[in-house]
C-alpha positions in Angstrom: 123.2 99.9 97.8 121.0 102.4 99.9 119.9 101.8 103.4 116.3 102.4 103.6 114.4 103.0 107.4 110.9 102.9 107.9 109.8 105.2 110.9 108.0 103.0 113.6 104.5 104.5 112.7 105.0 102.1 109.5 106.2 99.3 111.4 102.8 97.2 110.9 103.5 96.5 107.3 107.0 98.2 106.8 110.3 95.9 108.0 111.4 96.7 111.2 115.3 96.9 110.8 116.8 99.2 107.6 116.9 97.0 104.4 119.8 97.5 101.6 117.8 98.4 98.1 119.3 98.8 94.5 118.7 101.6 92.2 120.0 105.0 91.2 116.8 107.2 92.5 114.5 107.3 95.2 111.8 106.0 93.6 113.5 102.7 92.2 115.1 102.1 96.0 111.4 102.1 96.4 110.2 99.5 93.9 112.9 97.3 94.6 112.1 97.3 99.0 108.3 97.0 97.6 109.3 94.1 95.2 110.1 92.5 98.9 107.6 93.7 101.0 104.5 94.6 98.9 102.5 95.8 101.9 104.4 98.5 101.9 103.7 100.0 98.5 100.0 101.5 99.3 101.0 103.2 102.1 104.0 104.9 100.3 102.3 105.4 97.1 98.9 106.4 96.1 97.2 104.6 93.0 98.7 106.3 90.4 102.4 105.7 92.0 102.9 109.3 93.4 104.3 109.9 97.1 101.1 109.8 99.1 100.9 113.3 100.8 101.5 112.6 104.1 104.7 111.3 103.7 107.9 112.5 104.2 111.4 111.3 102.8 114.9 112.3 104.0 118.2 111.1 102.2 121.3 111.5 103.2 120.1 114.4 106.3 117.8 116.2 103.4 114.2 116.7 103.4 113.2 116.4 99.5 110.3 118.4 98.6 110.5 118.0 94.9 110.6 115.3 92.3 111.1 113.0 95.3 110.9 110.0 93.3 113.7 110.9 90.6 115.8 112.3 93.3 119.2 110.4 92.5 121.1 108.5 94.9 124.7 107.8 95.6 125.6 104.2 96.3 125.6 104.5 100.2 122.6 107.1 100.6 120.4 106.7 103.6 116.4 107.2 102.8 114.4 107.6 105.9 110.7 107.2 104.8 108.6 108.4 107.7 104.8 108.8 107.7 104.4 112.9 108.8 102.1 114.2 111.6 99.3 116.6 110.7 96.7 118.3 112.9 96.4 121.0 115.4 
């Protein structure tokens, strides 16, 4: 199973340790750690279940750019879901 981490600016409705999550792609890691923690969900995903801009995803030391969600993952991937930092 994956490890999934939440960074800290998620912390208020994301769980605070990594959780394991089943699946063979990003985005059904995803819907099985939002089957747990719902909360999570709109902050990740907009309405239409798309990676909500300002978020970034990292697996296994990777920043994905593309087709985040279908990215596939080996059994012992690490996603780090991280809310990113814009401004100036």
């Amino acid at each position: 199973m994956a490890q999934v981490h939440f960074t800290s600016h998620l912390r208020s409705v994301a769980p605070r340790e990594s959780v394991q999550a089943g699946g063979g792609t990003v985005g059904a890691a995803l819907a099985d750690v939002f089957a747990r923690y719902p909360a999570v969900k709109g902050y990740i995903l907009d309405d239409q279940d798309r990676l909500r801009t300002h978020i970034a995803v990292f697996v296994d030391g990777a920043h994905l750019r593309r087709d985040i969600l279908d990215h596939p993952l080996k059994s012992d991937s690490e996603i780090y879901v991280l809310q990113a930092l814009s401004g100036g």
